[in-house]
C-alpha positions as CSV (number, residue, x, y, z in Angstrom):
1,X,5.0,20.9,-2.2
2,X,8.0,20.1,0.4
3,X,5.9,21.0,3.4
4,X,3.3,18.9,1.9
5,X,5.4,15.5,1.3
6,X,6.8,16.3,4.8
7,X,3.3,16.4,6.3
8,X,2.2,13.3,4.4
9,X,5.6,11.4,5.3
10,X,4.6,12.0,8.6
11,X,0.9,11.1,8.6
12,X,1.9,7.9,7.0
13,X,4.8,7.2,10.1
14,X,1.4,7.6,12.6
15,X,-0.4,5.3,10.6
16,X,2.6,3.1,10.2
17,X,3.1,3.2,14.0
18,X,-0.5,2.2,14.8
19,X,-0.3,-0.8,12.3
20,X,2.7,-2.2,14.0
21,X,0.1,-2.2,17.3
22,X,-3.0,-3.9,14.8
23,X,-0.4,-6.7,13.7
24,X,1.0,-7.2,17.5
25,X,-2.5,-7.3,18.6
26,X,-4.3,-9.0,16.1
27,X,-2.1,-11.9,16.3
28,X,-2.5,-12.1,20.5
29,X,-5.8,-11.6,20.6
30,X,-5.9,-8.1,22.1
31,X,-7.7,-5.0,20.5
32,X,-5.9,-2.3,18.8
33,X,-8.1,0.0,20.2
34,X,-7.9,-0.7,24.0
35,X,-5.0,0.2,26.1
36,X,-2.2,2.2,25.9
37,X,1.1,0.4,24.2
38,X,3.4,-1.6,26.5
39,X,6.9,-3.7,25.9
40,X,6.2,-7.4,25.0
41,X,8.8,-8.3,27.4
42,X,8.4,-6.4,30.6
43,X,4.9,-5.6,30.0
44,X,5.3,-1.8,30.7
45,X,3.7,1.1,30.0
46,X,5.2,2.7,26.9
47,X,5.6,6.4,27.6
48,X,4.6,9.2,24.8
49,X,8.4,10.3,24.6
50,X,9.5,6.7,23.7
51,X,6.5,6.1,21.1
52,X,7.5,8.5,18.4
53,X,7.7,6.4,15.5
54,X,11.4,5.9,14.2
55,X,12.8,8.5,16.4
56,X,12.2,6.5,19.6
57,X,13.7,3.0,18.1
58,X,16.7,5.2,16.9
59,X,17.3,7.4,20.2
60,X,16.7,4.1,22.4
61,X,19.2,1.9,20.6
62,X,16.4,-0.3,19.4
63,X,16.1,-1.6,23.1
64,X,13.2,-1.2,25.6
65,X,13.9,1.6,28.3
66,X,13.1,-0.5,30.9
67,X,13.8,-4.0,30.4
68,X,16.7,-3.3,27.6
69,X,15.0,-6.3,25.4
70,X,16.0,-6.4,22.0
71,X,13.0,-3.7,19.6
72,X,12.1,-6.1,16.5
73,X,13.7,-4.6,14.0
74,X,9.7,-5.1,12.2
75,X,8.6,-1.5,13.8
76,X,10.7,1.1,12.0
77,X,10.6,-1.0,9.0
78,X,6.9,-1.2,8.8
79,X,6.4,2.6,10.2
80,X,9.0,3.6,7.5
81,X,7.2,1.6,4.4
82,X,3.9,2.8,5.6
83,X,5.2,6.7,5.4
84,X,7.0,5.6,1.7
85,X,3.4,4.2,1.0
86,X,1.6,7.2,1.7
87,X,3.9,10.0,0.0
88,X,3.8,7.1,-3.2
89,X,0.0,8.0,-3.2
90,X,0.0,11.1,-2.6
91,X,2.6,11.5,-5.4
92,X,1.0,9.3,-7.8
93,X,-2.6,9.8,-7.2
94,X,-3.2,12.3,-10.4
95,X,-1.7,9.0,-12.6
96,X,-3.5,6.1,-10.6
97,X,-7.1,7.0,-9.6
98,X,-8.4,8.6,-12.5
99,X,-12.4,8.8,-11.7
100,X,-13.2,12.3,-11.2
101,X,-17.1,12.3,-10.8
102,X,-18.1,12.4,-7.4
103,X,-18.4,10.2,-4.8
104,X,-15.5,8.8,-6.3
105,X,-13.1,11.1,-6.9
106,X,-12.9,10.7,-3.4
107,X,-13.6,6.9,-2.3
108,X,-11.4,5.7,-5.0
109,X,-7.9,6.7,-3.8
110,X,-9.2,6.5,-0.2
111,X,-9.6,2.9,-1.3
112,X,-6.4,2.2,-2.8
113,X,-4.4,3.4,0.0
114,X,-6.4,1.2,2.7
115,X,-6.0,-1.7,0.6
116,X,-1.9,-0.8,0.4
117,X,-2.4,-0.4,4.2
118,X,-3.8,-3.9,5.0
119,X,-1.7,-5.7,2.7
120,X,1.1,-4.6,4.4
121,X,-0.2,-5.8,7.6
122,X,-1.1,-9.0,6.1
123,X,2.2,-9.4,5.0
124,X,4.1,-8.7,8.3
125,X,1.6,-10.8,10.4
126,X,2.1,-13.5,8.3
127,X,5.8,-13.3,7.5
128,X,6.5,-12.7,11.7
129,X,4.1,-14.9,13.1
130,X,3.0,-17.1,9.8
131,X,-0.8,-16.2,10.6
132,X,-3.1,-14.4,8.5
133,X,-5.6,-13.0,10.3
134,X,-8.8,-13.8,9.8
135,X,-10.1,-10.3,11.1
136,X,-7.7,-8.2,8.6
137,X,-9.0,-10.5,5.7
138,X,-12.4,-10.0,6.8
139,X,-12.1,-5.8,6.5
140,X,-10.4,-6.2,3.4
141,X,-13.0,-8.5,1.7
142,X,-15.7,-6.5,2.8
143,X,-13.9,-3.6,1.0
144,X,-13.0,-5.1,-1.9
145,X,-16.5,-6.4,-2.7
146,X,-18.4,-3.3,-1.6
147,X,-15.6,-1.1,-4.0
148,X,-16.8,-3.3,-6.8
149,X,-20.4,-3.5,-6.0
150,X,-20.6,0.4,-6.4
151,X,-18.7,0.7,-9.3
152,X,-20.7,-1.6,-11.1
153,X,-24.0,0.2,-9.4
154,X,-22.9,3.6,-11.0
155,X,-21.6,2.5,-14.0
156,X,-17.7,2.6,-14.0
157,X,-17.7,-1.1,-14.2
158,X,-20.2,-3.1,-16.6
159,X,-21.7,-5.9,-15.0
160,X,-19.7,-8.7,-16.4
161,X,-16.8,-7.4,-15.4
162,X,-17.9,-7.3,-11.9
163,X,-18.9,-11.3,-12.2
164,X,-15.8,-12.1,-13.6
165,X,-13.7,-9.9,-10.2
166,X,-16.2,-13.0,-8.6
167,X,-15.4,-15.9,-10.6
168,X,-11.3,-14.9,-10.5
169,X,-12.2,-15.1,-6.6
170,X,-13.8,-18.4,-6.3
171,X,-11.3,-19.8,-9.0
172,X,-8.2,-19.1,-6.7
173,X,-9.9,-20.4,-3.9
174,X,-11.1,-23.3,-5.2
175,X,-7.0,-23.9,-6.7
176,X,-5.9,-23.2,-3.6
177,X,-8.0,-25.8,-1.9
178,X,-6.7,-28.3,-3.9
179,X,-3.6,-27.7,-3.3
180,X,-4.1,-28.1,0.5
181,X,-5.9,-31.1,0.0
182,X,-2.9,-32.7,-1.9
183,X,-0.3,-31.6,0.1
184,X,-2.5,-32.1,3.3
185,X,-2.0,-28.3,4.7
186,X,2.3,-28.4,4.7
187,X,2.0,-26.7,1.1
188,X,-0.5,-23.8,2.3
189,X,-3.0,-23.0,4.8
190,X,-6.3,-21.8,5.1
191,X,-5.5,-18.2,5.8
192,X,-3.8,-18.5,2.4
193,X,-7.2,-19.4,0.8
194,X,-9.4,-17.1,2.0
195,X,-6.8,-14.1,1.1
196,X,-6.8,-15.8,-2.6
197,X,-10.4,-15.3,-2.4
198,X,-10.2,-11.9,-1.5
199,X,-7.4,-11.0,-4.4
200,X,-9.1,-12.5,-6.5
201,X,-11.8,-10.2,-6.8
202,X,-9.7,-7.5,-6.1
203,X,-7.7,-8.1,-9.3
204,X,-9.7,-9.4,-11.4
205,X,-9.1,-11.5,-14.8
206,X,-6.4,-11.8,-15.8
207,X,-4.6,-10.0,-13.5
208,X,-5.3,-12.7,-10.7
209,X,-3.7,-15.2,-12.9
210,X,-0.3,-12.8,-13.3
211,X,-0.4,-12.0,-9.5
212,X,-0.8,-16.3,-8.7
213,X,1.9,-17.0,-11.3
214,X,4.3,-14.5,-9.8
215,X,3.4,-15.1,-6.3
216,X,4.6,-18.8,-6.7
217,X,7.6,-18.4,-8.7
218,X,9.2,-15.7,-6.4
219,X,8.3,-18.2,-3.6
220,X,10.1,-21.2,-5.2
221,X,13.7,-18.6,-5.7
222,X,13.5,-17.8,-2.1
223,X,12.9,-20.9,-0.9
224,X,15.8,-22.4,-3.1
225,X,17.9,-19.6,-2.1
226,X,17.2,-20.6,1.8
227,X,18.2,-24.5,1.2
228,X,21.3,-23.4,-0.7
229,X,22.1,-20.5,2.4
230,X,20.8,-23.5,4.9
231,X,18.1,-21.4,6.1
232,X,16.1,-24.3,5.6
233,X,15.7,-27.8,5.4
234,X,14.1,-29.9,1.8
235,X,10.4,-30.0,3.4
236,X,10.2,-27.1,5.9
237,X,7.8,-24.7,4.8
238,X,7.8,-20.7,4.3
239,X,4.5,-18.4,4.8
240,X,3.4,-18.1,1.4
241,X,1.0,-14.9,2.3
242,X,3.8,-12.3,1.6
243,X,4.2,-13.6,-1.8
244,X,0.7,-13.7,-2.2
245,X,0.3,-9.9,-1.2
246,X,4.0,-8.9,-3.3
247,X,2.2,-11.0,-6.6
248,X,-0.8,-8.9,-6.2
249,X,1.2,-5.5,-6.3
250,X,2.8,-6.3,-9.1
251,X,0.2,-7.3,-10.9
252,X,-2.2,-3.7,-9.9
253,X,1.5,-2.1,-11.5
254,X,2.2,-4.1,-14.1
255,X,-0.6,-7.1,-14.4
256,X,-1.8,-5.8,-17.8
257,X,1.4,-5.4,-19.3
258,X,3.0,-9.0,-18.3
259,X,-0.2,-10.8,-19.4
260,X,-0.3,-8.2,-23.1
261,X,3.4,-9.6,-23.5
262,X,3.3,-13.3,-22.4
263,X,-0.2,-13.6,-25.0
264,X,1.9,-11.8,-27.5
265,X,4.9,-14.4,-27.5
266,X,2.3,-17.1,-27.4
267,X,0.4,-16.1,-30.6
């Protein structure tokens, strides 16, 4: 089991390395996929020995070899969640992805954990750069929909529920547009909507209601807690997609729960 956890801690700090190189990319319009890594500064070539992930940042002082430029601090932190993310499923698969007929004894936590994977890019892309790409929305809606397509299809999901994943979808988007409307775009962007889509099927009623409700109140205590830290200024905005993608987690762990308990002190 140790050499195991290792292994997967491992796999996840490749995969966490290669997302920092989607998010950097994604945002400048490059491809992940062509071209070797280079310094954002300097522009040079990265060599192998100085592209381990966390090793490198910690042996190099968290500076580029050649230019000494500050690292952003966002690589080992993303390479090290992705690695936490992958032992967490590995760990926690048995308890979490519970269909055992094939094909999707298989595609199901295969699913989960590229769904963990692009929300933590989403998060970081739009909490560096205060984008959500359109490209990383795109992949995830196209997985989300096709998930619940083929669960309905074979029968681990009855059809209503499956429309109802659709209507949670339109139903944030359509909220979310209204609040750009009113607040002319300060309040939230489009990005913002089309991920609200996208969660919304995902989720599901009414765990999309739990993960909106959560999203927007941790939002308001962070942004109180900046104007009281003068972080901020009363009108500057904060990305509202990492909230959106934290909501959504907590409401796959614990949607079910909140919404059982908040009903049960309503009636």
């Amino acid at each position: 089991m140790g050499i195991a956890l290792v292994s997967i801690f491992l796999l996840g700090l490749a995969f966490g390395s290669f997302l920092n190189v989607v998010i950097y990319r994604t945002i400048h319009g490059e491809s992940p996929f062509v071209g070797r890594s280079h310094c954002p500064k300097c522009r040079r070539t990265i060599r192998a020995v100085d592209n381990i992930p966390l090793l490198s940042y910690l042996l190099l002082g968290g500076r580029c070899r050649y230019c000494r430029v500050k690292i952003s601090w966002s690589y080992p932190v993303v390479e090290f969640l992705t690695a936490v993310m992958f032992v967490w499923w590995f760990m926690a698969g048995s308890l979490f992805f519970r269909l055992t007929q094939a094909p999707f004894v298989y595609i199901q936590p295969l699913f989960w954990l590229g769904v963990g994977i692009i929300l933590l890019g989403l998060f970081f892309t739009d909490f560096l750069y205060g984008v959500i790409p359109d490209v990383l929305v795109g992949i995830l809606g196209f997985m989300v929909f096709s998930y619940r397509l083929f669960l309905a299809l074979f029968g681990y999901m009855q059809w209503p529920d499956f429309w109802h994943s659709i209507a949670s979808g339109i139903g944030v988007t359509l909220f979310f547009l209204f609040l750009v409307a009113i607040t002319r775009g300060r309040g939230m962007g489009m990005g913002d909507v089309k991920l609200g889509f996208v969660l919304g099927i995902l989720l599901g009623w009414p765990r999309t209601l739990v993960a909106v409700f959560l999203s927007f109140i941790a939002g308001a205590l962070v942004s109180v807690l900046l104007l009281l830290m003068g972080r901020r200024k009363f009108g500057q905005t904060i990305p509202f997609g990492p909230f959106l993608v934290m909501g959504t987690i907590a409401s796959l762990l614990w949607g079910s729960s909140l919404w059982s308990w908040y009903m049960g002190m309503l009636f």
